[in-house]
Structure formats: C-alpha cells, structure tokens
mmCIF file of the C-alpha atoms, coordinates in Angstrom:
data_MODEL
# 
_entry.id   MODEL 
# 
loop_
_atom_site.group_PDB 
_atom_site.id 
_atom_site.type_symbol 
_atom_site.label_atom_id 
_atom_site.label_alt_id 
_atom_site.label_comp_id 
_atom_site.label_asym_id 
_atom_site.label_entity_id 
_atom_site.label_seq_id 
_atom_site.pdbx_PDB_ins_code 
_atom_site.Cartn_x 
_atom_site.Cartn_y 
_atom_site.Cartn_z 
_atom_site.occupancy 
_atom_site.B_iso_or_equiv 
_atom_site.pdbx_formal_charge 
_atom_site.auth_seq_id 
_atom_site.auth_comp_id 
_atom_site.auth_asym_id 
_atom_site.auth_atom_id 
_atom_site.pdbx_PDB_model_num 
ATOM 1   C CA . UNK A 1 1   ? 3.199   -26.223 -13.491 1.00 0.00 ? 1   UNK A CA 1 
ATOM 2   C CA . UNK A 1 2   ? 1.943   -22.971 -14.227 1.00 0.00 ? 2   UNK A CA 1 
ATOM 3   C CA . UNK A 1 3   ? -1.838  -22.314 -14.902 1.00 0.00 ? 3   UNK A CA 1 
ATOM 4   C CA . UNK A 1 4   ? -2.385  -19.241 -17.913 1.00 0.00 ? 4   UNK A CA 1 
ATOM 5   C CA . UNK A 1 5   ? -5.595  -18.195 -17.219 1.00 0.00 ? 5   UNK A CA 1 
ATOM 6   C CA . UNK A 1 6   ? -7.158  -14.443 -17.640 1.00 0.00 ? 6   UNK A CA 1 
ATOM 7   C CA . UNK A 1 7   ? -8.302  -12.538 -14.614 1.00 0.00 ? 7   UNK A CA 1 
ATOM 8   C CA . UNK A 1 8   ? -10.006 -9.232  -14.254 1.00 0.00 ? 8   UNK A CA 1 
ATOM 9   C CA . UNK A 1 9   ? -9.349  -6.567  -11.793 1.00 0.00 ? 9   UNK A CA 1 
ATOM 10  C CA . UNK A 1 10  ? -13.043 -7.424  -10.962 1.00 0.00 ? 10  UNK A CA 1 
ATOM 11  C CA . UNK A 1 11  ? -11.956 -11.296 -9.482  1.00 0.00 ? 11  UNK A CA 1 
ATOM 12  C CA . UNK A 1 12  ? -13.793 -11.306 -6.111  1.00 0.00 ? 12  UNK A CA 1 
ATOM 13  C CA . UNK A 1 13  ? -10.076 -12.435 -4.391  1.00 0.00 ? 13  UNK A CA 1 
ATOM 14  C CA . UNK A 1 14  ? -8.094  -9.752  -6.145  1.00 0.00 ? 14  UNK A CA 1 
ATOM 15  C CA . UNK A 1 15  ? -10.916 -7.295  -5.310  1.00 0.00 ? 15  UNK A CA 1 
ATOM 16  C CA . UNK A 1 16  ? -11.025 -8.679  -1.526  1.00 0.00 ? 16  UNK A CA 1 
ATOM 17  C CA . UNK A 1 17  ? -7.095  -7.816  -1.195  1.00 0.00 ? 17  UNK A CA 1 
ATOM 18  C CA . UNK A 1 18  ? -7.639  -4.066  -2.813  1.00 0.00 ? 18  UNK A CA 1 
ATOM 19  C CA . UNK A 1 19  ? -10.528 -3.821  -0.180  1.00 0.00 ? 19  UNK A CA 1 
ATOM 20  C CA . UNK A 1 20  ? -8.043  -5.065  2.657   1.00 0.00 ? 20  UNK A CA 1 
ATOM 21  C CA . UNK A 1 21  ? -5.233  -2.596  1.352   1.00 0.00 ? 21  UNK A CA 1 
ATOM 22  C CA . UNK A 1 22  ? -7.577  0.034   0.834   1.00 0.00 ? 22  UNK A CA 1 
ATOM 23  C CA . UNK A 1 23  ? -8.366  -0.078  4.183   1.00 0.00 ? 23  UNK A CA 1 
ATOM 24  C CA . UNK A 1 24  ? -5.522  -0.359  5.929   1.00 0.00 ? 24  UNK A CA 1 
ATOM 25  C CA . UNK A 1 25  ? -4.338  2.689   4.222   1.00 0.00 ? 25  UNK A CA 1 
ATOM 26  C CA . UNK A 1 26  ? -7.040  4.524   5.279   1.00 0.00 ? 26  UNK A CA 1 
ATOM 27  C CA . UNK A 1 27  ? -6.807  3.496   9.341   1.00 0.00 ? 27  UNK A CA 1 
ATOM 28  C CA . UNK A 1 28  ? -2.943  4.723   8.912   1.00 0.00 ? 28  UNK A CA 1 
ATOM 29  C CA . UNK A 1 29  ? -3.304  8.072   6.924   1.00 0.00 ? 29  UNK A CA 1 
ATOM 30  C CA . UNK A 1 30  ? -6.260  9.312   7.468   1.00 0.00 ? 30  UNK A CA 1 
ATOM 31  C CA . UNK A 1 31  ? -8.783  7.723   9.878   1.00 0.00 ? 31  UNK A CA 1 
ATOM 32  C CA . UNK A 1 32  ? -9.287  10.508  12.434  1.00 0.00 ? 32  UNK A CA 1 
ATOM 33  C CA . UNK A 1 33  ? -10.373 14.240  12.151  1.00 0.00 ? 33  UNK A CA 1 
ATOM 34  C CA . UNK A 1 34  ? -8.635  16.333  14.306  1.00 0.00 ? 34  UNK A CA 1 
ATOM 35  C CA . UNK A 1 35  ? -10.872 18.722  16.014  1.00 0.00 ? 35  UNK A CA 1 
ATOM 36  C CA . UNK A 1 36  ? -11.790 21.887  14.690  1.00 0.00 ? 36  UNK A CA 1 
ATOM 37  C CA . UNK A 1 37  ? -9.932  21.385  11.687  1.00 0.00 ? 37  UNK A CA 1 
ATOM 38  C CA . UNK A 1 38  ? -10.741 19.631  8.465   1.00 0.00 ? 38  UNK A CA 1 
ATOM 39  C CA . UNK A 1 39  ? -7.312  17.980  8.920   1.00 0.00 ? 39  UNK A CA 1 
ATOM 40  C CA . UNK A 1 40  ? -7.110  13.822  8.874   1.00 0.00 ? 40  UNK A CA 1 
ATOM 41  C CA . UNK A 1 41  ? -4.323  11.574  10.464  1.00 0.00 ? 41  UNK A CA 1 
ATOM 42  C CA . UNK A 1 42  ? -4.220  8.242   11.001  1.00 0.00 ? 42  UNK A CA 1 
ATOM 43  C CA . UNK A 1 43  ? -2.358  5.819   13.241  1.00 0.00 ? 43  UNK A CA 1 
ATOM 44  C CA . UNK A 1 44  ? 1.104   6.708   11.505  1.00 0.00 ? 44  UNK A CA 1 
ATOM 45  C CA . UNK A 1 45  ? 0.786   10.000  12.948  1.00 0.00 ? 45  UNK A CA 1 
ATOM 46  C CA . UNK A 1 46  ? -0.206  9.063   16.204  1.00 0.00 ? 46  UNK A CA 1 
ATOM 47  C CA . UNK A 1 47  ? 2.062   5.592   16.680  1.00 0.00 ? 47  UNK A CA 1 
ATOM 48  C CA . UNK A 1 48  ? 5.025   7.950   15.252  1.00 0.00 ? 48  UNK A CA 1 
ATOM 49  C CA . UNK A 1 49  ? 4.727   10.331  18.038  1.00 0.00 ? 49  UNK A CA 1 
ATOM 50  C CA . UNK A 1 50  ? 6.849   7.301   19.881  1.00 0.00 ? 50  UNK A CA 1 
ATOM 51  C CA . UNK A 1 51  ? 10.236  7.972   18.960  1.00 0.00 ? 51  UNK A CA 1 
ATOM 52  C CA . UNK A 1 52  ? 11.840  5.625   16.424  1.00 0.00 ? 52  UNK A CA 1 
ATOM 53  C CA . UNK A 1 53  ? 9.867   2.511   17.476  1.00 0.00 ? 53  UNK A CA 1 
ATOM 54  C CA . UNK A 1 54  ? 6.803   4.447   16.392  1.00 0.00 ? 54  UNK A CA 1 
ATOM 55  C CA . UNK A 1 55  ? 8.147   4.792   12.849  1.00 0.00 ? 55  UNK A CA 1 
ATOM 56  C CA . UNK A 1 56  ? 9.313   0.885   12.882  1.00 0.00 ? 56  UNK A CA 1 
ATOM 57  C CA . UNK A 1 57  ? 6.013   -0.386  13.452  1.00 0.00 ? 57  UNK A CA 1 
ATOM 58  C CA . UNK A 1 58  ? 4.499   1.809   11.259  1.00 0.00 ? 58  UNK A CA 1 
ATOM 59  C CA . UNK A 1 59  ? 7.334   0.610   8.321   1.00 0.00 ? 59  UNK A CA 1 
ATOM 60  C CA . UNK A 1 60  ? 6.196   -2.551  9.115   1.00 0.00 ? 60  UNK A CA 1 
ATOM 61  C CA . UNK A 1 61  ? 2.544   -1.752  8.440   1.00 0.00 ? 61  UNK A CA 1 
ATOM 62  C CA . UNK A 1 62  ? 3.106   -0.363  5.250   1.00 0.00 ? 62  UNK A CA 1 
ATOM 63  C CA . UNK A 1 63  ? 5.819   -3.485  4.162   1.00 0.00 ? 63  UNK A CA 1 
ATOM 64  C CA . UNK A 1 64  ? 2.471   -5.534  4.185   1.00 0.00 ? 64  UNK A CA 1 
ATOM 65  C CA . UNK A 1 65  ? 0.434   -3.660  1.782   1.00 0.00 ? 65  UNK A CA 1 
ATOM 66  C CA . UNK A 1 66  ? 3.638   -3.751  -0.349  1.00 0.00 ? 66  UNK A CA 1 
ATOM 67  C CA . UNK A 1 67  ? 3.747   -7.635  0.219   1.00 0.00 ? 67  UNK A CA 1 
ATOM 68  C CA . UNK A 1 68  ? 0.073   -7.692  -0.953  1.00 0.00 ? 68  UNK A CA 1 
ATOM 69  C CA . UNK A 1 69  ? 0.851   -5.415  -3.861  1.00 0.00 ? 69  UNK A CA 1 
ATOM 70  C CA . UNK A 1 70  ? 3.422   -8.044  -4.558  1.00 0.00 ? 70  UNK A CA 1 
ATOM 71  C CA . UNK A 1 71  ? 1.383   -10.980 -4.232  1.00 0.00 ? 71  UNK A CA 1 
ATOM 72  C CA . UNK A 1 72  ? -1.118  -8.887  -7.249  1.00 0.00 ? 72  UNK A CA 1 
ATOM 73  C CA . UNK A 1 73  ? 1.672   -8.838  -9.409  1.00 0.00 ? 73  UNK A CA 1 
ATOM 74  C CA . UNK A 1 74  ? 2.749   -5.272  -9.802  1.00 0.00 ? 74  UNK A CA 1 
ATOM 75  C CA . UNK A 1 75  ? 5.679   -4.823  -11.574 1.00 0.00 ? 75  UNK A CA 1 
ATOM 76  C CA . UNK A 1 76  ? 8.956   -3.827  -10.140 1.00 0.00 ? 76  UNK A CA 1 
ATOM 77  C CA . UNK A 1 77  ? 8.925   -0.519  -10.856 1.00 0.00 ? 77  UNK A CA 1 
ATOM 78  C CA . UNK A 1 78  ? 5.916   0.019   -9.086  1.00 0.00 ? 78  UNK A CA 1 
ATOM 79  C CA . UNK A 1 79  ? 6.823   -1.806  -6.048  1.00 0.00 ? 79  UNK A CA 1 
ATOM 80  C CA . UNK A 1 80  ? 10.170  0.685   -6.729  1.00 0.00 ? 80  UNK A CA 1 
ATOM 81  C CA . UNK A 1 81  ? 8.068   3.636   -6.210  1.00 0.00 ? 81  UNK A CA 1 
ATOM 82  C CA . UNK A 1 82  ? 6.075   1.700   -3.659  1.00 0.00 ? 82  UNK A CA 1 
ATOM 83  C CA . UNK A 1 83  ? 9.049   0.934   -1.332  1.00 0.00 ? 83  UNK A CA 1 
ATOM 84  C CA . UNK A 1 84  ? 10.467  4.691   -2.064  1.00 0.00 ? 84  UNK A CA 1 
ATOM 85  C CA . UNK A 1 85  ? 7.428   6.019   -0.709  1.00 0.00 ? 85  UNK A CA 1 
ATOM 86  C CA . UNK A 1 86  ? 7.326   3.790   2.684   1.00 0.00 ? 86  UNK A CA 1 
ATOM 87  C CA . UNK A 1 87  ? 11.220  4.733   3.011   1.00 0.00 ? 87  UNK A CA 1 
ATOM 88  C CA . UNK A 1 88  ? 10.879  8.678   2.962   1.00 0.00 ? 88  UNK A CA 1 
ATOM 89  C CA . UNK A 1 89  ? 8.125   7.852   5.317   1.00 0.00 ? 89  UNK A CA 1 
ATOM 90  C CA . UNK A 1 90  ? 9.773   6.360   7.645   1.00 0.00 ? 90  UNK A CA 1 
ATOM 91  C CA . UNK A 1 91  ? 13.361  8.325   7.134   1.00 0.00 ? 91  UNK A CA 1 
ATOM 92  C CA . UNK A 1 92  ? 11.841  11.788  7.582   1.00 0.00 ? 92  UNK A CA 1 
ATOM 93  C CA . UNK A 1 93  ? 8.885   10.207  10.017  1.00 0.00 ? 93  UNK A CA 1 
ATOM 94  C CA . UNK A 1 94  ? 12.100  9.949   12.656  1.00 0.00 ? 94  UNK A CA 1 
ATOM 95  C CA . UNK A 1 95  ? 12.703  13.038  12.845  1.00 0.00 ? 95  UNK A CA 1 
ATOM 96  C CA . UNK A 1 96  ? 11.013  14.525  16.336  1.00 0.00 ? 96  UNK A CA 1 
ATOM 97  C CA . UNK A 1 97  ? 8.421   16.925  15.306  1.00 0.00 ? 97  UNK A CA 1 
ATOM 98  C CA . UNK A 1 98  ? 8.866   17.967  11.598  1.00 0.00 ? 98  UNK A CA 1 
ATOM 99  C CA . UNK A 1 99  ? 8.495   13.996  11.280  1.00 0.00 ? 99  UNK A CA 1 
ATOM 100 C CA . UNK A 1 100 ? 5.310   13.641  12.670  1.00 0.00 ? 100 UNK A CA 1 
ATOM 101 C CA . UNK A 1 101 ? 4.008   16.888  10.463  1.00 0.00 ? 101 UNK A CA 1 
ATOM 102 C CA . UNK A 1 102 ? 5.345   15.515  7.448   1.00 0.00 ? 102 UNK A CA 1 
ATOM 103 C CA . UNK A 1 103 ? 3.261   11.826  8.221   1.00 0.00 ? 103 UNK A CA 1 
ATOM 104 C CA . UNK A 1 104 ? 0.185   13.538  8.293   1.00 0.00 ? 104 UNK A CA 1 
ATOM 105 C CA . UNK A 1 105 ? 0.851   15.678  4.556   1.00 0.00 ? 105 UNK A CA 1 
ATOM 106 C CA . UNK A 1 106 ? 2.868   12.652  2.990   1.00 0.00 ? 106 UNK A CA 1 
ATOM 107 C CA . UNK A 1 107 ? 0.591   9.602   3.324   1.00 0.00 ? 107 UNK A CA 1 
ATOM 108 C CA . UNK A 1 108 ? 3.020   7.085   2.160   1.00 0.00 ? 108 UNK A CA 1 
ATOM 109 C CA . UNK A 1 109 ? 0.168   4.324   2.317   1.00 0.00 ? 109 UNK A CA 1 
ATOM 110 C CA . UNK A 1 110 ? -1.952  6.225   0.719   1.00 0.00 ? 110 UNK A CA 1 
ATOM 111 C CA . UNK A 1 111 ? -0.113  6.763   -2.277  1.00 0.00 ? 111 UNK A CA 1 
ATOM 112 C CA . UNK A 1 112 ? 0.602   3.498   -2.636  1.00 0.00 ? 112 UNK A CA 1 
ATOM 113 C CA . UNK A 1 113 ? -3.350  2.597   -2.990  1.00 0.00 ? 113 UNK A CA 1 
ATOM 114 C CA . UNK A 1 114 ? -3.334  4.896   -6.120  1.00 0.00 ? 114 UNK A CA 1 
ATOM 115 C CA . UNK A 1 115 ? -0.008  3.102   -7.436  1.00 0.00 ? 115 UNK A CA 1 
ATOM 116 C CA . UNK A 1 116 ? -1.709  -0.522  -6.903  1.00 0.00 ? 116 UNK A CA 1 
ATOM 117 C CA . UNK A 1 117 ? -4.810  0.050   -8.473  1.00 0.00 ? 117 UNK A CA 1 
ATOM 118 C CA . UNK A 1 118 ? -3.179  2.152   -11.329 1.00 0.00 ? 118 UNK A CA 1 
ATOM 119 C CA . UNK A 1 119 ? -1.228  -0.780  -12.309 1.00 0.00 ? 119 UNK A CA 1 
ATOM 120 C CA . UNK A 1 120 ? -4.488  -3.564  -11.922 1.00 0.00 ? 120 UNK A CA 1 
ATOM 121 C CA . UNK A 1 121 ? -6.576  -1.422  -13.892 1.00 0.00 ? 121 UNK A CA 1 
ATOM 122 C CA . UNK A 1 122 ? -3.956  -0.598  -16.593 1.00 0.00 ? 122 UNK A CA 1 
ATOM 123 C CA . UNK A 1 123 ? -1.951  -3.903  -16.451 1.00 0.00 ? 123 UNK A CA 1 
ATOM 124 C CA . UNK A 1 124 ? -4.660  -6.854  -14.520 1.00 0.00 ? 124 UNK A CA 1 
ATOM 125 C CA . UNK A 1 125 ? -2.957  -8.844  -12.031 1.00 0.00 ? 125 UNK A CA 1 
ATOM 126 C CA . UNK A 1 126 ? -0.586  -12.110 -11.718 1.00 0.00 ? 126 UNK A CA 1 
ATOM 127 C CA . UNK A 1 127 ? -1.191  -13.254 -8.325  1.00 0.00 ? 127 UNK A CA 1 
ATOM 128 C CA . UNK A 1 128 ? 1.838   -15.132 -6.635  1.00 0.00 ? 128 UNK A CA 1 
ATOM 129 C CA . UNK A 1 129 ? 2.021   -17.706 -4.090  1.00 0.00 ? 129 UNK A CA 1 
ATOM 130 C CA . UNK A 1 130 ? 4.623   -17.310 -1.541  1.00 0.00 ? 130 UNK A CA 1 
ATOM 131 C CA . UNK A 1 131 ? 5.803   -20.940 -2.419  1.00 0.00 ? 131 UNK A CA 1 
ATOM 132 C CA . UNK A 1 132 ? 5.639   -21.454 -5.916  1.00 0.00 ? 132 UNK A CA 1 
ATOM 133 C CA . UNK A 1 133 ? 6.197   -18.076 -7.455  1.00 0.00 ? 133 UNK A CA 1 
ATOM 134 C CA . UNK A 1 134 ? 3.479   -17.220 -10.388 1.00 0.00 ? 134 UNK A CA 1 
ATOM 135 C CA . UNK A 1 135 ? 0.252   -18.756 -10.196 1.00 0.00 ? 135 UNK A CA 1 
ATOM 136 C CA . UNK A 1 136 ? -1.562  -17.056 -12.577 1.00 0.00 ? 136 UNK A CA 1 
ATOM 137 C CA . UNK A 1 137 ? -0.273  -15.060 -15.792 1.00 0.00 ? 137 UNK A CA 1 
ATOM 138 C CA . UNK A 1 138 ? -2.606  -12.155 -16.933 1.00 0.00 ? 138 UNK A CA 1 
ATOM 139 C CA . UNK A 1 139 ? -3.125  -12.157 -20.521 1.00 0.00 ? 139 UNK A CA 1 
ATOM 140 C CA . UNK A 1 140 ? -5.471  -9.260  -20.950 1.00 0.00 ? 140 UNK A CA 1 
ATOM 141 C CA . UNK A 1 141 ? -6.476  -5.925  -19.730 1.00 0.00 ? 141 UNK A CA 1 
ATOM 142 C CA . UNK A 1 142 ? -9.734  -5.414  -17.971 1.00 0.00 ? 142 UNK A CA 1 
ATOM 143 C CA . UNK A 1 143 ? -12.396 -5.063  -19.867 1.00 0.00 ? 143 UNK A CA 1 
ATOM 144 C CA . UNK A 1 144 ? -15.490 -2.700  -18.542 1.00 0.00 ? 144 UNK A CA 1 
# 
C-alpha cells in the first residue's frame, strides 16, 4: 500500500543521505591540496592512477551516490545526466595520463551533488525502498 505523505528537503533522513553524498563527493574530487598549488584532487585521481581497475572502482563509487540519488527520487532525466557524467568519467578516466588530468578538472561526483540537490530543492523527494518501489509520494515543494 502506498503511504502519500509530504516531505521537505529539510526531513532529517533525506538530509542525512545529502550529508552522506555530499561527502563522499568531496573525499573523491576534491579532498587533498596538492602542494604548492591551489589545485584539489581526490581519491578518483589518485585510485585512477591504477590502470583500468583504478577507474572501475572509482565507477563503482560514484554508481552509489547515483543509487542514493535514486532512492531520493530524482527523476530520470536527472539520473540521465547523472549516469552521463559517471560514464565520461570513467571512459576518458582510462585513458593513461590525459585521464587522470581530466579526473581532477571534471569532477563527475561532484556535479552530481549540484544535480541532486537541484532537483530536492526544486522538486522534494519520493524516497524508494529497494523492495517495494515508492514509499513516499511528494506532494509539495519545499517551503522556506
């Protein structure tokens, strides 16, 4: 049976998950300062330096946040443009050298932060269980 009940961007579970993305977006794209420069990476840069597997792992990362984005209800387009992003990330991120240069500009994970919490703060959220399918079917925007 399916519960209708409004929820707000500002629900503490929805806001716990944007925290969790938020941060593992951070630790991949831009956690560390390189030396000397003003320049951030983050483990994508680093993990991709390992040929292929690097890349993989680092995909696999980034499917999660788009999982949790999923799980918030964001519609398809955005998970579209969500998935895009991980894939030229990880397509280009192969390539030896110009790979690893283009991780540290492109922040795939990043960009995909700015897409979720676009979409919660224009649209709210339906949050799904894995199970069951919809839980929860957001009837208004967020007010504040």
């Amino acid at each position: 049976m399916k519960t209708n009940t409004v929820e707000r961007y500002a629900d503490p579970e929805v806001e716990a998950s944007v925290a969790r993305i938020e941060a593992i977006a951070r630790l991949m794209d831009d956690m560390f300062v390189i030396p000397g420069t003003n320049t951030r990476v983050g483990l994508d840069a680093i993990i991709g330096l390992v040929p292929v597997v690097g890349d993989l792992v680092s995909q696999a990362i980034s499917s999660y946040l788009i999982w949790e984005a999923r799980r918030l209800g964001v519609s398809r387009l955005v998970l579209g443009r969500m998935i895009a992003n991980t894939a030229i990330d990880t397509v280009v991120g192969i390539i030896p050298f110009v790979g690893d240069a283009f991780d540290v500009a492109f922040r795939a994970n990043r960009k995909n932060v700015r897409l979720l919490k676009a979409h919660l703060e224009k649209h709210g959220h339906v949050r799904r269980d894995a199970a069951s399918g919809p839980v929860i079917d957001v009837a208004a925007r967020r007010v504040g």
